[in-house]
C-alpha positions in Angstrom: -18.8 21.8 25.3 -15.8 21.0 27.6 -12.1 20.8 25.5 -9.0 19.3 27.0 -5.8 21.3 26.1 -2.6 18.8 26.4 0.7 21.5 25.5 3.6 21.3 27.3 4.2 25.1 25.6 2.0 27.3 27.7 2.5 30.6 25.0 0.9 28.1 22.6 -1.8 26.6 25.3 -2.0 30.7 25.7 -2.6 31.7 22.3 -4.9 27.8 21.4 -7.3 29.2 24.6 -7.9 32.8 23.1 -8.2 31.2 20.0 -11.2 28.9 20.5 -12.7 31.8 22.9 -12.6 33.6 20.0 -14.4 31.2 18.2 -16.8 29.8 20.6 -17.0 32.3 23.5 -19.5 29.2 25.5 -16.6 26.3 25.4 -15.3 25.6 28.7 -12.0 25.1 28.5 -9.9 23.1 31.3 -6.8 24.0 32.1 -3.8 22.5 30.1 -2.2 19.6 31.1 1.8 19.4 29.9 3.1 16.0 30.0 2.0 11.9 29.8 2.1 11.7 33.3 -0.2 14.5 33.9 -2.8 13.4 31.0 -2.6 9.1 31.9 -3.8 10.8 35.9 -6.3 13.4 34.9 -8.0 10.7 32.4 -8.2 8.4 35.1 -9.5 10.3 37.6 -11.7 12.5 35.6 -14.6 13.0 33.7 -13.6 12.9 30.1 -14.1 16.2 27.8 -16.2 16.2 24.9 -12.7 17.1 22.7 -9.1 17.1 23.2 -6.7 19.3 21.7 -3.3 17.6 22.0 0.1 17.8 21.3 2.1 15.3 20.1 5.8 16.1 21.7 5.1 16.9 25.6 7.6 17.3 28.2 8.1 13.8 28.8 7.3 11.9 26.1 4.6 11.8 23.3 1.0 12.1 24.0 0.0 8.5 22.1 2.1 6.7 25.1 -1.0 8.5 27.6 -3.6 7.5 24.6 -2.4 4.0 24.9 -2.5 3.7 28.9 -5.8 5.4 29.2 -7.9 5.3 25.9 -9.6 9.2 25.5 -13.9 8.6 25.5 -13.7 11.7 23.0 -12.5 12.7 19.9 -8.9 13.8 19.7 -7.5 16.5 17.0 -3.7 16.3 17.0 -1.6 19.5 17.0 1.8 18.8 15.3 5.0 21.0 13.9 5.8 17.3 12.1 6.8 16.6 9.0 5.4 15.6 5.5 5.8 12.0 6.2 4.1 12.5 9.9 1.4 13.9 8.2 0.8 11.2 5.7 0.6 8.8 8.5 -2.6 11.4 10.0 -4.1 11.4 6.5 -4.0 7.3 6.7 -4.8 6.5 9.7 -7.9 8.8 9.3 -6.9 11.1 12.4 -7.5 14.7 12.8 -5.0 16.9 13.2 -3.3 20.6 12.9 -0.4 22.2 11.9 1.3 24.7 13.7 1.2 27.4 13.9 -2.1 27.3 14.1 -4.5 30.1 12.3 -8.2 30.1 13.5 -9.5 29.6 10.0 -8.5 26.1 10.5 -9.7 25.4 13.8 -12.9 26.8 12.8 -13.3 23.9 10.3 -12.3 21.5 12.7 -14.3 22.6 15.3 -17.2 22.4 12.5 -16.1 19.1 11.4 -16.1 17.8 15.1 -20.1 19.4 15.7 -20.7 18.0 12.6 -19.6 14.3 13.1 -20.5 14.1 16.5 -24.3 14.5 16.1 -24.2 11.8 13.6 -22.8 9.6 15.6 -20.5 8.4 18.3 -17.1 8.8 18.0 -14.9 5.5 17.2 -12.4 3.4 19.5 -9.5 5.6 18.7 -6.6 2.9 19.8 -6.6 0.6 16.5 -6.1 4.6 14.4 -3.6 5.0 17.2 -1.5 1.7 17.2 -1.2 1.6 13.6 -0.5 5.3 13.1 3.0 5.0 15.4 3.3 2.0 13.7 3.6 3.9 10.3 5.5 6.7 11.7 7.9 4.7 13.3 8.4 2.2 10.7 11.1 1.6 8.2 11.1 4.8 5.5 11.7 7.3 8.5 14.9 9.2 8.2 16.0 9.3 11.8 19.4 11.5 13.0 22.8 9.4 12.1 25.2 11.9 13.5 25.9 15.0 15.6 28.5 18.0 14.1 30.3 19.2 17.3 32.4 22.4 18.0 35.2 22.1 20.3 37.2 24.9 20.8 38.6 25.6 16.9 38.0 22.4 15.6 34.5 20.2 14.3 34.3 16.8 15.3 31.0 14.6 13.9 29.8 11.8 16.2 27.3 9.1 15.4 24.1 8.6 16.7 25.2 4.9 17.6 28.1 6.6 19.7 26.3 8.1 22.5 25.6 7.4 25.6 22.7 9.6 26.3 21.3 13.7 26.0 21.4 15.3 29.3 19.7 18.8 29.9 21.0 21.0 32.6 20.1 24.5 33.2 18.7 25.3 29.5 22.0 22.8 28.3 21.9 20.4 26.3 24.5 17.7 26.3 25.6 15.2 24.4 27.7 12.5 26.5 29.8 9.8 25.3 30.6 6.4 26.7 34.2 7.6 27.8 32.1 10.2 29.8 33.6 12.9 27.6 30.6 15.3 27.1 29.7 18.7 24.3 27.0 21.2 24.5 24.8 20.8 21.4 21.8 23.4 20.2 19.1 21.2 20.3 16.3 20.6 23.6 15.5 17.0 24.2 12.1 17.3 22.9 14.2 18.4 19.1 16.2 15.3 19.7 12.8 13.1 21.0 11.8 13.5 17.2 14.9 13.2 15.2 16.2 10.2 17.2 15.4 6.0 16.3 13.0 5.4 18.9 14.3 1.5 18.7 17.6 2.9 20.2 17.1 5.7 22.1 14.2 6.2 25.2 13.3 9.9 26.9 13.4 9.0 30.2 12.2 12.0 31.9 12.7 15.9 31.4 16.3 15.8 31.9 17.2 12.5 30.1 17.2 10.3 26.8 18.8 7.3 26.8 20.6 5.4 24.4 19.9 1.2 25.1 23.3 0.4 25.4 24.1 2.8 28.3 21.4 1.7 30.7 23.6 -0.5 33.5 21.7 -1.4 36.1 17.6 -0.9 36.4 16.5 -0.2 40.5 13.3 -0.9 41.5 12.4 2.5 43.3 9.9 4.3 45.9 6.2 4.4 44.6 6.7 1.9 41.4 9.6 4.4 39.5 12.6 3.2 38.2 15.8 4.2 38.9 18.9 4.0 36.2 22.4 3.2 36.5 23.7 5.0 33.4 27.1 3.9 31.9 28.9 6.6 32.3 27.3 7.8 35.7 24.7 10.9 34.9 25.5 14.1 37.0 21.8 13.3 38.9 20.1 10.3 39.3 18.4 9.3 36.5 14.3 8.0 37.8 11.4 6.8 34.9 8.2 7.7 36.3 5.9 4.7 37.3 3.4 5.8 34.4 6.2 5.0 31.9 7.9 2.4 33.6 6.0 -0.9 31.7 6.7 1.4 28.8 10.8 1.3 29.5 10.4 -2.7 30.0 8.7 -2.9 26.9 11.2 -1.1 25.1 14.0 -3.2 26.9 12.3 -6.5 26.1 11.6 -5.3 22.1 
């Protein structure tokens, strides 16, 4: 049996390869892929798996936007740190999934469960599960991040959501910038802030970048079908949306 590893955290692709070794020493198991754009070209230039093991938060975005490009032939089990209410969604939707950390008990039994459903019978069309799951996830109930506590020098400032501009992340920085360009270094990585932010008002560009609507000037059509973003205020680097997720940015625009 061939198993597709998509985790952008190779310690965890690391420890989720011994793991099913240790468990089935005959899987073959591909090398991991890390991010949408990697998955949306390998599952359209590939042969499929049998199952994919898959993240939910990747380097550039969230593995359902490579699920909805280029629908898996295979059955997916979802590896997520989420919370409760993510995992309510899973449970009604009818999806598989894992909490991490992961202990092999459990992928045992899903492994089981996966032999076991399989020789029944064919896997389902997994995009109507799909759809309707980031539908419920992303729907109204969500608690989503209103505001930012910020240290400068000896004092604590708080700063809406609604007030930035966008999340920049420069050598293992994050920073928080503000329309009047002023900027503060917060704790959180941009795939922290990729979960706790209202995806209706804020989009992960790439690696570096989530932006917030309202500080997306001008939109450049760019080399090899990317995008290319005039920020308001200007980002230290140009700011480019991969041509995988640039329908996925017009979308958003146009929601």
């Amino acid at each position: 049996m061939t198993v597709l590893l998509i985790e952008d955290e190779q310690p965890a692709a690391r420890r989720l390869t011994n793991l099913l070794h240790e468990i089935d020493p005959a899987l073959h198991i591909l090398p991991a892929l890390d991010s949408v754009t990697d998955t949306v070209a390998y599952l359209k230039t590939q042969p499929h798996p049998d199952l994919i093991l898959s993240d939910i938060q990747l380097s550039d975005g969230l593995s359902f936007e490579a699920f909805r490009q280029v629908e898996p032939r295979c059955p997916i089990i979802f590896t997520t740190a989420y919370d409760e209410y993510a995992v309510q969604a899973f449970k009604l939707n009818s999806l598989d999934y894992l909490l991490k950390p992961i202990v092999s008990d459990e992928l045992r039994a899903a492994l089981a469960k996966f032999n076991r459903q399989t020789a029944q019978a064919p896997a389902p069309p997994l995009a109507p599960n799909l759809a309707h799951f980031w539908q419920t996830l992303s729907g109204a109930g969500r608690a989503y991040r209103q505001r930012f506590l910020i240290t400068y020098r000896d004092t604590y400032r708080a700063i809406r959501a609604e007030d930035v501009a966008y999340f920049y992340s420069e050598n293992k920085i994050t920073r928080l910038v503000c329309p009047d360009a002023k900027w503060f270094s917060i704790p959180e990585t941009l795939d922290q802030l990729a979960d706790q932010l209202d995806p209706r008002q804020f989009f992960r560009a790439n690696r570096q970048c989530i932006v917030s609507i309202d500080s997306i000037g001008t939109i450049h059509k760019h080399f090899n079908g990317r995008l290319k973003l005039d920020l308001l205020p200007p980002a230290p680097d140009d700011v480019f949306v991969s041509r995988d997720r640039a329908d996925e940015l017009k979308d958003w625009l146009n929601g």
